[in-house]
N, CA, C and O of each residue as an XYZ file, in Angstrom:
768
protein
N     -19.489     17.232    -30.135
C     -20.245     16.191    -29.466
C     -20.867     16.804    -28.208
O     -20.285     17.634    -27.510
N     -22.086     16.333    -27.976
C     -23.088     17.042    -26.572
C     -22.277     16.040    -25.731
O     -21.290     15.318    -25.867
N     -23.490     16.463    -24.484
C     -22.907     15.960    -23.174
C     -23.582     14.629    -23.369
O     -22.790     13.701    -23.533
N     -25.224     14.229    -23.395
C     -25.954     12.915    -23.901
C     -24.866     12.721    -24.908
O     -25.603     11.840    -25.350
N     -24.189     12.701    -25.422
C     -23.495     12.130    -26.566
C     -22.322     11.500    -25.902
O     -22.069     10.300    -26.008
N     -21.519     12.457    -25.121
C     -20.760     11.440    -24.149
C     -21.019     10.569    -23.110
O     -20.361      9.681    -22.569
N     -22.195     11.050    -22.945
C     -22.742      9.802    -21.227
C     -22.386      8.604    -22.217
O     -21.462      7.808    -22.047
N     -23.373      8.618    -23.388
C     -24.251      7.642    -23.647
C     -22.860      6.768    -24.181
O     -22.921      5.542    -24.085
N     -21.666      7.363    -24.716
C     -20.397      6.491    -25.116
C     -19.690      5.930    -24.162
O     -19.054      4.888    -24.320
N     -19.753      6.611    -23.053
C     -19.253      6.454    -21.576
C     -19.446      4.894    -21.231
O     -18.694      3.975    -20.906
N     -21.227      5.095    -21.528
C     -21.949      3.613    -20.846
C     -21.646      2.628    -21.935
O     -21.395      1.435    -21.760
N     -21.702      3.310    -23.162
C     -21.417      2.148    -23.960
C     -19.987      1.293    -23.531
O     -19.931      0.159    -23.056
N     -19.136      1.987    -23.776
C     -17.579      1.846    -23.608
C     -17.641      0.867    -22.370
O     -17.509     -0.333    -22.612
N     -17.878      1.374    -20.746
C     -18.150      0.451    -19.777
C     -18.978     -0.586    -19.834
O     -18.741     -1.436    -18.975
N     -20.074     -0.865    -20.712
C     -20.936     -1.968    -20.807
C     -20.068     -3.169    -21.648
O     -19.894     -4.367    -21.425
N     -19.676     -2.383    -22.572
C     -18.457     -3.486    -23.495
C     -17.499     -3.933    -22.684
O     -17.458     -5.147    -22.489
N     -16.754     -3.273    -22.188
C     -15.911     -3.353    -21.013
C     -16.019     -4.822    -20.085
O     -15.308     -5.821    -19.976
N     -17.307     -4.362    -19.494
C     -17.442     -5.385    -18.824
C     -17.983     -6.420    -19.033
O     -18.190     -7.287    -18.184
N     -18.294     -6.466    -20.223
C     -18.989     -7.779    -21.134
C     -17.723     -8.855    -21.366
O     -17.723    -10.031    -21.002
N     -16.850     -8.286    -21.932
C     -15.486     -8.579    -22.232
C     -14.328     -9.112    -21.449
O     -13.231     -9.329    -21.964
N     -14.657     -9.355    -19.950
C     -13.383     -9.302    -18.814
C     -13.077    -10.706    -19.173
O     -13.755    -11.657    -19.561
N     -11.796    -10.508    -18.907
C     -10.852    -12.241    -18.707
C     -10.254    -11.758    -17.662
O      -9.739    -10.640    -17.659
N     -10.260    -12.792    -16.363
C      -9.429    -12.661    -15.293
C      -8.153    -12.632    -15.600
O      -7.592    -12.481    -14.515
N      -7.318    -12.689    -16.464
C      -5.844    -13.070    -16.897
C      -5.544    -11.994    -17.370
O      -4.321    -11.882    -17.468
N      -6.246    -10.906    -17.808
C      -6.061     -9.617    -18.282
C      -6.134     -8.836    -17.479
O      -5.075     -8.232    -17.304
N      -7.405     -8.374    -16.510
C      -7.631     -8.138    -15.054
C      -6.719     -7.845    -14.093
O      -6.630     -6.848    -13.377
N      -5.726     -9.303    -14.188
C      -4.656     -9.149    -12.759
C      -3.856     -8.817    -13.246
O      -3.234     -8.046    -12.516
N      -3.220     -8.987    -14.575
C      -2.434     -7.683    -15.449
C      -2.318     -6.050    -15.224
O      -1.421     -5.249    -14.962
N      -3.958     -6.012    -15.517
C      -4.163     -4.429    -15.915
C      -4.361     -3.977    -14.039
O      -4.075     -2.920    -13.476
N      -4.992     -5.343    -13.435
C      -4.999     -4.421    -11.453
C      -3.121     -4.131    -11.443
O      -2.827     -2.941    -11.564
N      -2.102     -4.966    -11.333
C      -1.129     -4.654    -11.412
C      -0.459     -3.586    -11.770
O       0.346     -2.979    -11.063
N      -0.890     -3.237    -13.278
C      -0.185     -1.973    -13.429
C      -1.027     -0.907    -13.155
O      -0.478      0.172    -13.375
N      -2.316     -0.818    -12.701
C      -3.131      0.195    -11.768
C      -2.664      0.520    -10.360
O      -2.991      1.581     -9.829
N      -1.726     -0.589     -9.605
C      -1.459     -0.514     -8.526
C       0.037      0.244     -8.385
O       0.408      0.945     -7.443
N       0.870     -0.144     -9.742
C       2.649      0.104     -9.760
C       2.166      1.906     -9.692
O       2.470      2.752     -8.850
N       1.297      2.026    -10.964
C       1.138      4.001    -11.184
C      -0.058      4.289    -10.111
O      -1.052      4.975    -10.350
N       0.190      3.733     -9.075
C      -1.011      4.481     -8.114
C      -0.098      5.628     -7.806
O       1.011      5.810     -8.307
N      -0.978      6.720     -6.516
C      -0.397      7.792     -6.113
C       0.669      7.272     -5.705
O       1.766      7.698     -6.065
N       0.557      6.517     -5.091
C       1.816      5.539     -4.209
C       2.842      5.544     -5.347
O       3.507      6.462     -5.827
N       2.782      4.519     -5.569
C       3.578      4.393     -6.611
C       3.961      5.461     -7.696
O       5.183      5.412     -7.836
N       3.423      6.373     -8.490
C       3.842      7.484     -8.685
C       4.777      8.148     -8.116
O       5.730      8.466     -8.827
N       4.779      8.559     -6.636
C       5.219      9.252     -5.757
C       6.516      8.459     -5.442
O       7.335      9.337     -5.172
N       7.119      7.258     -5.339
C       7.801      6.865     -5.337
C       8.855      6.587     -6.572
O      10.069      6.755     -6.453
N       8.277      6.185     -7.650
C       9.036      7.289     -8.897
C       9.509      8.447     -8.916
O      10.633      8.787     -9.287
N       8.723      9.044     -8.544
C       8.926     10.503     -8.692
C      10.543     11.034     -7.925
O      11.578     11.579     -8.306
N       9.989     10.498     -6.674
C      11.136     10.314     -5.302
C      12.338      9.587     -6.218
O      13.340      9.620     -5.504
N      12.544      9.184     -7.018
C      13.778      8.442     -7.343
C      14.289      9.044     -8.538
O      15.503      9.140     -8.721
N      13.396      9.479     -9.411
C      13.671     10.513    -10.429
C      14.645     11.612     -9.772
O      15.746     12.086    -10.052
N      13.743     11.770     -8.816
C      14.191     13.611     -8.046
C      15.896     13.006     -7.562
O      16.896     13.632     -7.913
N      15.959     12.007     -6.910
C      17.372     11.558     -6.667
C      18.190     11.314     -7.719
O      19.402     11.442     -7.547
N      17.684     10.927     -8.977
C      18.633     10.731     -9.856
C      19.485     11.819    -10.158
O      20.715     11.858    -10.174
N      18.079     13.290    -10.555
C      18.181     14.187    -10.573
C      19.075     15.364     -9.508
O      19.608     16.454     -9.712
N      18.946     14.712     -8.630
C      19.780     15.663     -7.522
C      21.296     15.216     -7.746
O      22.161     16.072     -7.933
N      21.625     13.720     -7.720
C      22.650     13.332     -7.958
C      23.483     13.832     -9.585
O      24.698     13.890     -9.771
N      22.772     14.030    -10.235
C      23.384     14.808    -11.827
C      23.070     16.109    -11.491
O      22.865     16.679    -12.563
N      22.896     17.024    -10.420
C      22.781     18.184     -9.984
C      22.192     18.959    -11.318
O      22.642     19.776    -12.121
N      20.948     18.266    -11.125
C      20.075     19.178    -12.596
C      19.289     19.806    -12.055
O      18.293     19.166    -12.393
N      18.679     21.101    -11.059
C      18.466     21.238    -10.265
C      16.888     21.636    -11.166
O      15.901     20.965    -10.862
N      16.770     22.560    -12.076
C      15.772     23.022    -13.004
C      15.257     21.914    -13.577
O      14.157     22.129    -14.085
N      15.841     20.275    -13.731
C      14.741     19.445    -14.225
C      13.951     19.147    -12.917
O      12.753     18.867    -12.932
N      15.005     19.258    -11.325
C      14.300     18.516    -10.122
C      12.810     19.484    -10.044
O      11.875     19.115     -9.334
N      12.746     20.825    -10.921
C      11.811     21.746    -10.242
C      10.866     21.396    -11.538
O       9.839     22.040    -11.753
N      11.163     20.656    -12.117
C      10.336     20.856    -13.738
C       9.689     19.035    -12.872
O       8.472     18.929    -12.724
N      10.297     18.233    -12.566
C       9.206     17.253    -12.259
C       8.547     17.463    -11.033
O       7.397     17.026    -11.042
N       9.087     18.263     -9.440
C       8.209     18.767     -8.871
C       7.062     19.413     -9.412
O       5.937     18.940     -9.250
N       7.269     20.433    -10.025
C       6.258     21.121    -10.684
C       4.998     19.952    -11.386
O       3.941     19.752    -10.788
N       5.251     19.434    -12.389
C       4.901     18.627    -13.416
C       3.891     18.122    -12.579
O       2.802     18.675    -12.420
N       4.420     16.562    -11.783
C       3.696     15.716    -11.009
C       2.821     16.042     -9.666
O       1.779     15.523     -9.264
N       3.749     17.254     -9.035
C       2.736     17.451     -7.993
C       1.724     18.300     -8.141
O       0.802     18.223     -7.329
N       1.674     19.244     -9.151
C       0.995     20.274     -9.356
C      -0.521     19.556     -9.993
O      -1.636     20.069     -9.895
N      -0.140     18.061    -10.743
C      -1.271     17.495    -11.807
C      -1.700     16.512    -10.620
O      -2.842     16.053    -10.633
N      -0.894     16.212     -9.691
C      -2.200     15.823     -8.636
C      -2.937     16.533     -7.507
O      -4.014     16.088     -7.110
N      -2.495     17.408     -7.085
C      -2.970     18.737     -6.805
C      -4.194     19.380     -7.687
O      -5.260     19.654     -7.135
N      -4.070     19.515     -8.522
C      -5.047     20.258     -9.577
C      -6.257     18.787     -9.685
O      -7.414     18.914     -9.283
N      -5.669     17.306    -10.357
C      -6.778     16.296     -9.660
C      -7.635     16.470     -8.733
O      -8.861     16.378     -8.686
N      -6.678     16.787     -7.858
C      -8.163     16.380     -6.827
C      -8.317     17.921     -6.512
O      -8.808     17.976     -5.384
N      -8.171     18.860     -6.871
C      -9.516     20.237     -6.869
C     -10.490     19.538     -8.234
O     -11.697     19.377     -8.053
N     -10.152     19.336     -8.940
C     -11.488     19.403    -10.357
C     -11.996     17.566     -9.685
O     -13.126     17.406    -10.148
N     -11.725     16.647     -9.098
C     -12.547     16.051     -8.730
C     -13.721     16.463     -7.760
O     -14.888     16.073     -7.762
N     -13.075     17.371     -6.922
C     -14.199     17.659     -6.379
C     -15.091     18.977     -6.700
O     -16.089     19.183     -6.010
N     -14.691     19.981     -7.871
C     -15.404     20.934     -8.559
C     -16.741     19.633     -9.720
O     -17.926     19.878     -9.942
N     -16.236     18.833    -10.027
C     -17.144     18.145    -10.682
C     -18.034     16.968    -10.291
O     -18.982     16.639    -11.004
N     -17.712     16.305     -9.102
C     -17.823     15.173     -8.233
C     -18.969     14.186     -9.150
O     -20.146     13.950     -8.875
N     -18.136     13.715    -10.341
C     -18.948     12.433    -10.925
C     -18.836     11.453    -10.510
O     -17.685     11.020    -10.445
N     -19.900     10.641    -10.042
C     -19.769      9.538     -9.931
C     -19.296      8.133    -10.793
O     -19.621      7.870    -11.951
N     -18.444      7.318     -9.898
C     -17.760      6.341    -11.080
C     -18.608      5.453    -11.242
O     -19.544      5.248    -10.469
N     -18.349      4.765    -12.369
C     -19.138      3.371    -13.102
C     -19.471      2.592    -11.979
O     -18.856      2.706    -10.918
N     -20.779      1.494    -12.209
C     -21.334      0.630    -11.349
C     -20.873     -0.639    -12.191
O     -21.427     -1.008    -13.227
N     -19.820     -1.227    -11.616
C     -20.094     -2.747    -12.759
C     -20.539     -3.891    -11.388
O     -20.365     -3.998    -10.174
N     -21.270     -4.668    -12.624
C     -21.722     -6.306    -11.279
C     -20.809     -6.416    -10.427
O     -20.923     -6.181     -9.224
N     -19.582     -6.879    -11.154
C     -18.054     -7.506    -10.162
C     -16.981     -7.118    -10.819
O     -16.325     -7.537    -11.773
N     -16.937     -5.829     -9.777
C     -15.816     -4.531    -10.581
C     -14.770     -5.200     -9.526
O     -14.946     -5.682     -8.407
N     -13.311     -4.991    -10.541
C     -12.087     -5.178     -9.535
C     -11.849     -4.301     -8.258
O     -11.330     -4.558     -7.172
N     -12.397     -3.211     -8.766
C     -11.808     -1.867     -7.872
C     -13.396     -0.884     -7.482
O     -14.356     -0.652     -8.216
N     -13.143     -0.488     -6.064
C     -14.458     -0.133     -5.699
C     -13.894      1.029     -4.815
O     -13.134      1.052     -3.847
N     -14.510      1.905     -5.470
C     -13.725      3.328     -4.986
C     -14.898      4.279     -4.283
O     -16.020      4.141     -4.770
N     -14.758      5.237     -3.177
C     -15.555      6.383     -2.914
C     -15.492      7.731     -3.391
O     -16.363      8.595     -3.293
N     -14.368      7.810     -3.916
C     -14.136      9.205     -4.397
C     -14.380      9.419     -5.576
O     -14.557      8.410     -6.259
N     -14.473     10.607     -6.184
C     -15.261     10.829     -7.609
C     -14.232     10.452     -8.566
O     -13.121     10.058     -8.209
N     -14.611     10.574     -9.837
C     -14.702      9.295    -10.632
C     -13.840     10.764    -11.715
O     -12.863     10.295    -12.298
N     -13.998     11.957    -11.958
C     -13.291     12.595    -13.078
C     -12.895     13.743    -12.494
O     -13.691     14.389    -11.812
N     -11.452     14.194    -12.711
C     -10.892     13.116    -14.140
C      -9.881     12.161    -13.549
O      -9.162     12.525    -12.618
N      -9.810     10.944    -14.068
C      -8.506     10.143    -12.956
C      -7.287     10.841    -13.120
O      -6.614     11.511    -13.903
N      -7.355     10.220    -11.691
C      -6.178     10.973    -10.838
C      -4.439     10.010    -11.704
O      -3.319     10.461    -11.943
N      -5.087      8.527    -11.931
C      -4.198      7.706    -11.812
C      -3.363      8.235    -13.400
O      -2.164      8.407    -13.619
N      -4.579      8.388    -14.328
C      -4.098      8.577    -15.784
C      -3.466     10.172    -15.611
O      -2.369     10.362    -16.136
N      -4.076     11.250    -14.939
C      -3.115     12.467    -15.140
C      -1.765     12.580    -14.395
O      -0.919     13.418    -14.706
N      -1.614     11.681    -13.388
C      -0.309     11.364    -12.559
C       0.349     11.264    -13.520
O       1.073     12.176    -13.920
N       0.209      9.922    -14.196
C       1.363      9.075    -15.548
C       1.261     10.320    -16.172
O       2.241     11.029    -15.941
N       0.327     10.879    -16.953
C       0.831     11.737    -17.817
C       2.229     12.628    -17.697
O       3.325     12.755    -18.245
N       1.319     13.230    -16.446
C       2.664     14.230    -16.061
C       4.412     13.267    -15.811
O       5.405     13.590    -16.462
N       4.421     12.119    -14.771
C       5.560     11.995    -14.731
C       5.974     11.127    -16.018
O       7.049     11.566    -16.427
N       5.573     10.183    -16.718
C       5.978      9.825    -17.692
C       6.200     10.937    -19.169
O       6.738     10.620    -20.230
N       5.587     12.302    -18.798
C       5.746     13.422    -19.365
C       7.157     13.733    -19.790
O       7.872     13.830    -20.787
N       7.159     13.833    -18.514
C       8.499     14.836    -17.965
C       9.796     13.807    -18.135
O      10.947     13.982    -18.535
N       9.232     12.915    -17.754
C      10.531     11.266    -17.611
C      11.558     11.725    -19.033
O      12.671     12.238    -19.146
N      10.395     11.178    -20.095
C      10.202     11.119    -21.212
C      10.847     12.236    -22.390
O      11.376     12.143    -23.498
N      10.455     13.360    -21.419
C      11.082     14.876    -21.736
C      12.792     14.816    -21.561
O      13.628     14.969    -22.452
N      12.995     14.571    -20.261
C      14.393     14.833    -19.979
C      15.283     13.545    -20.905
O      16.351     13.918    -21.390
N      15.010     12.576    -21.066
C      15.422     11.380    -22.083
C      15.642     12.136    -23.461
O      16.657     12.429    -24.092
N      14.652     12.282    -23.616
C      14.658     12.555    -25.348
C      15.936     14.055    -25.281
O      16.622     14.217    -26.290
N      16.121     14.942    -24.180
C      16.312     16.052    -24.020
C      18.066     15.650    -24.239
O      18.823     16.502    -24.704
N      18.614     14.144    -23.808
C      19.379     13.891    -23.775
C      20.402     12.750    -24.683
O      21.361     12.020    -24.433
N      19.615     13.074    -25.786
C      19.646     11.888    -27.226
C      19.595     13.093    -27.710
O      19.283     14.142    -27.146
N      20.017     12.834    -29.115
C      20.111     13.079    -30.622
C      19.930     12.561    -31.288
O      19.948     13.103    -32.393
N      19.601     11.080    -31.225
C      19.378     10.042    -32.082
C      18.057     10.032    -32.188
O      17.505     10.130    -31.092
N      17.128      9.925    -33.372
C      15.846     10.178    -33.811
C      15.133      9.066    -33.849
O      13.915      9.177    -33.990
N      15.766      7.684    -33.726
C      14.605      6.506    -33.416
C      14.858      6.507    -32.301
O      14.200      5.573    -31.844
N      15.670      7.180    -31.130
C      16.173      6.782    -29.658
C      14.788      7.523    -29.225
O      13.818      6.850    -28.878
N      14.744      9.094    -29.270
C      13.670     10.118    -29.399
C      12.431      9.701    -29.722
O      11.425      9.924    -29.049
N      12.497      8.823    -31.206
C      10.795      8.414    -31.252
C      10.418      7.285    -30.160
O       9.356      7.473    -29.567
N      11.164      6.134    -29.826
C      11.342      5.316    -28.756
C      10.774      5.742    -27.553
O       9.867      5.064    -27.069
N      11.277      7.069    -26.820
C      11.347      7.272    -25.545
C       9.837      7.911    -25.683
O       8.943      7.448    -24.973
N       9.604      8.818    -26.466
C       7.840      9.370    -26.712
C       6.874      8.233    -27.264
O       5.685      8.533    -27.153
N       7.071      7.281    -27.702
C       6.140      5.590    -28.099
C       6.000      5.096    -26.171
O       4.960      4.889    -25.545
N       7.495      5.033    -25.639
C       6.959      4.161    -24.806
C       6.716      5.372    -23.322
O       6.804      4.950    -22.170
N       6.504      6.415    -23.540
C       5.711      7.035    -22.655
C       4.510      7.348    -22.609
O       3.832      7.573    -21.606
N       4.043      7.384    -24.289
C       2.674      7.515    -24.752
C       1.649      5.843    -24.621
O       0.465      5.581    -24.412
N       2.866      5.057    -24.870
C       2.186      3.608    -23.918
C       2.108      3.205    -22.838
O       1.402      2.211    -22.669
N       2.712      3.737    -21.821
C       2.268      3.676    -20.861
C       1.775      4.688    -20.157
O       2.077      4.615    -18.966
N       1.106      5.636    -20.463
C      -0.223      6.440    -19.969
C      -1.474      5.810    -20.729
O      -2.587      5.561    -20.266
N      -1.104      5.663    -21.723
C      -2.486      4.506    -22.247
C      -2.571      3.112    -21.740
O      -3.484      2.461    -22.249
N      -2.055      2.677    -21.120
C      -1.667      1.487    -20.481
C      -2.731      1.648    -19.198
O      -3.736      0.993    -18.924
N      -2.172      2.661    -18.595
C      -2.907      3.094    -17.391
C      -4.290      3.525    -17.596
O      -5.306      3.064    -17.076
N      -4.163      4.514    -18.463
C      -5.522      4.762    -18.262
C      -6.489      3.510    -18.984
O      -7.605      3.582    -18.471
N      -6.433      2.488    -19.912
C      -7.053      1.762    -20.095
C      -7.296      0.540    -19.298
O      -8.245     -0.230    -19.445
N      -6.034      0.416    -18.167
C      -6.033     -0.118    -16.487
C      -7.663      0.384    -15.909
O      -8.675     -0.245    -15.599
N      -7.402      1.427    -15.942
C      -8.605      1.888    -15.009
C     -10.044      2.297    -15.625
O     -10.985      2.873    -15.079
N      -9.914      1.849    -16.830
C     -11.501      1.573    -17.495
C     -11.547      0.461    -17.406
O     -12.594      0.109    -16.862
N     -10.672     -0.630    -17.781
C     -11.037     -2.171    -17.441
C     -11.550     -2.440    -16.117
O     -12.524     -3.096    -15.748
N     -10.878     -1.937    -15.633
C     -11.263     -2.642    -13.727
C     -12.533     -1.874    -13.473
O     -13.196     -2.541    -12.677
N     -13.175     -0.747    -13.804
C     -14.218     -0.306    -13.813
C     -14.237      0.946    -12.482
O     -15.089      1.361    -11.695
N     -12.802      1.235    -12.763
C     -12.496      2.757    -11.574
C     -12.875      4.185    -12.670
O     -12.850      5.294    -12.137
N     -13.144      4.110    -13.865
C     -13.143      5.325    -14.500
C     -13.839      4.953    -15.802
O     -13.796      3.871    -16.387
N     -14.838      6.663    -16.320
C     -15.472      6.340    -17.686
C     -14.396      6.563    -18.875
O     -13.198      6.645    -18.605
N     -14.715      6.625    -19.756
C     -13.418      6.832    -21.041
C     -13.545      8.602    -20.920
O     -12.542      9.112    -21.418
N     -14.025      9.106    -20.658
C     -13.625     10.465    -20.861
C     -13.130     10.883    -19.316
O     -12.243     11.723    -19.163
N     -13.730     10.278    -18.283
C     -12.404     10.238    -17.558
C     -11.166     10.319    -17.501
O     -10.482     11.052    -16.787
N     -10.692      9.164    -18.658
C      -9.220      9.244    -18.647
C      -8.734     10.240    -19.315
O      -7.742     10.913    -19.034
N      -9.497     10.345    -20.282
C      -9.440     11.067    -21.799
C      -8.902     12.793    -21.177
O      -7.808     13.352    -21.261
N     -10.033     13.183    -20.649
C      -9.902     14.670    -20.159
C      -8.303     14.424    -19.345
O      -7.250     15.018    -19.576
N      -8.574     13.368    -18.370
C      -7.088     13.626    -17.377
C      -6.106     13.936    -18.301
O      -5.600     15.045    -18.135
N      -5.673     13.251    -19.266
C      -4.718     13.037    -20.006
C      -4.526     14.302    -20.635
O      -3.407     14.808    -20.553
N      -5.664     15.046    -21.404
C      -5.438     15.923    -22.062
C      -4.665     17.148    -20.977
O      -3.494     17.514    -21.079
N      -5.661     17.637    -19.955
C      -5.399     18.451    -19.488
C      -3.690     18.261    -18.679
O      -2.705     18.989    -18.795
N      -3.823     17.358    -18.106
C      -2.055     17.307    -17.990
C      -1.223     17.362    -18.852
O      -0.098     17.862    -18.889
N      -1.820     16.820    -19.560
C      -0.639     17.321    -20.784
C      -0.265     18.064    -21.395
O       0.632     17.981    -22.235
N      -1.126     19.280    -20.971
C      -1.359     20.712    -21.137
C      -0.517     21.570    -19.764
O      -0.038     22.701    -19.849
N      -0.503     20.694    -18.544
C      -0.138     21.108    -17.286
C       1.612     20.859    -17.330
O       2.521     21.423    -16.719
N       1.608     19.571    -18.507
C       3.314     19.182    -18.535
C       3.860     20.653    -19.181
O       4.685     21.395    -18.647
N       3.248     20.847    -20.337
C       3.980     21.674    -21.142
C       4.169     22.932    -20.432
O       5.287     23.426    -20.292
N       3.267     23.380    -20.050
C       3.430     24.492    -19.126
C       4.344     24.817    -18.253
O       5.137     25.740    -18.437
N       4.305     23.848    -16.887
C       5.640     23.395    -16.177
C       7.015     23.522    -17.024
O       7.952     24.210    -16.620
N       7.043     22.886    -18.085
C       8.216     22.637    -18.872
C       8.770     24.092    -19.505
O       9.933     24.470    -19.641
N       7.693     24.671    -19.793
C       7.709     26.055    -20.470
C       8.077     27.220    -19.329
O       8.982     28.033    -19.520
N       7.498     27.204    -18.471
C       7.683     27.883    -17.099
C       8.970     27.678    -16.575
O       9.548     28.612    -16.019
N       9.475     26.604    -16.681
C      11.316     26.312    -16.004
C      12.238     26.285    -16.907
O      13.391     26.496    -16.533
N      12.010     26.058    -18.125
C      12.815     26.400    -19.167
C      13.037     27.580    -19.296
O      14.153     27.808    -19.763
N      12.207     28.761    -18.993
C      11.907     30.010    -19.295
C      13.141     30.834    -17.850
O      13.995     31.720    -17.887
N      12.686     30.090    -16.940
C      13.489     30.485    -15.833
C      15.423     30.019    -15.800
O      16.515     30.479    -15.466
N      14.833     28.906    -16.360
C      16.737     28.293    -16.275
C      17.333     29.098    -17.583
O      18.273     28.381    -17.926
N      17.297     29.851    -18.198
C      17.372     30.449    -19.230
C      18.480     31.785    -18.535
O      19.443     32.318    -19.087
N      17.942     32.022    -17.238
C      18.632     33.189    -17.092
C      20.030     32.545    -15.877
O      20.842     33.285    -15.320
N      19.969     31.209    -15.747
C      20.944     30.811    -14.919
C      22.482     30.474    -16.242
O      22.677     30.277    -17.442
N      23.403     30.635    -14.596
C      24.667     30.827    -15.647
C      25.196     29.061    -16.337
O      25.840     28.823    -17.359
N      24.692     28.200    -15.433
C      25.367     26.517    -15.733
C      24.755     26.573    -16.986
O      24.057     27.584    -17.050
N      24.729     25.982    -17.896
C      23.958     25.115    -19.362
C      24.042     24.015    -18.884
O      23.624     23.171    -19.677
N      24.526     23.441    -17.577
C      23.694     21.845    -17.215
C      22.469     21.750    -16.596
O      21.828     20.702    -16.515
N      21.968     23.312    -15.953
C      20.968     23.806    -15.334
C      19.923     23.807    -16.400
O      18.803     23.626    -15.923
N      19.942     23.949    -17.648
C      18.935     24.027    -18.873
C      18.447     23.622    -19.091
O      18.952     22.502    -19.174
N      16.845     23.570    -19.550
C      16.429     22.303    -20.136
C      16.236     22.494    -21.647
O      15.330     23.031    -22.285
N      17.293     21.927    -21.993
C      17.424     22.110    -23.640
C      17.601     20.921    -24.021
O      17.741     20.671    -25.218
């Protein structure tokens, strides 16, 4: 697919979008745009890392440092290597100055609902527990990022790219500290 090939789905996607709004869906989807903001992210994260400190898992605390801060970090360099501007709707919920790809909000979730998601499944054996914990992490990064095409903060490949590329940034992280806890002596230190 060209680049005219994505504008032009972009606008489509946002024109439908906003053809389509119900306020009752709206204060839904602003809601859970607001719980996975940076804010909110970051405060997950902060409680993860405590859970984590408290089960002295010290290689998962560095696998969600890594994960989450690194994918908003890396956000906002490629927002401003690309500085697109976000959608114009009539009467958008959300009215932002900063550039528009790739969201910040959808590669946040990726990464920590990544990693969440990772250490869960990491800690089951049970195979509908496992498909469970990857369904409802993969729904709520789609949750989000379809948050922030509704309200009219992001185009669909906005989210689309965020998502991918963090999720490329999770595995890595994951691959990178696994690789390292490998040579420590605990096996509670592991991420296996």
């Amino acid at each position: 697919m060209d680049a005219n090939a994505l504008i032009l789905l972009d606008a489509r996607v946002a024109a439908w979008l906003q053809g389509h709004q119900s306020p009752e869906l709206a204060a839904f989807l602003y809601a859970i745009t607001q719980v996975n903001s940076m804010a909110g992210i970051g405060v997950m994260t902060v409680a993860f890392l405590a859970v984590l400190a408290r089960l002295r898992e010290r290689g998962w605390m560095l696998a969600v440092a890594l994960s989450v801060g690194g994918a908003i970090l890396i956000n906002t360099l490629l927002k401003e290597v690309f500085q697109r501007r976000r959608p114009v709707f009539d009467d958008p919920w959300v009215v932002l100055t900063t550039y528009s790809f790739p969201s910040g909000h959808t590669a946040s979730a990726t990464a920590f609902y990544g990693v969440l998601a990772t250490f869960l499944v990491s800690r089951t054996r049970i195979a509908v527990e496992r498909v469970t914990i990857i369904a409802a992490a993969i729904a709520a990064v789609a949750l989000v990022a379809f948050s922030r095409l509704y309200l009219g903060a992001h185009f669909l490949t906005d989210v689309v790219a965020a998502a991918a590329w963090a999720f490329v940034w999770l595995l890595l992280c994951l691959s990178a500290v696994r690789g390292m806890a490998r040579g420590l002596t605990s096996p509670s230190e592991r991420l296996d």
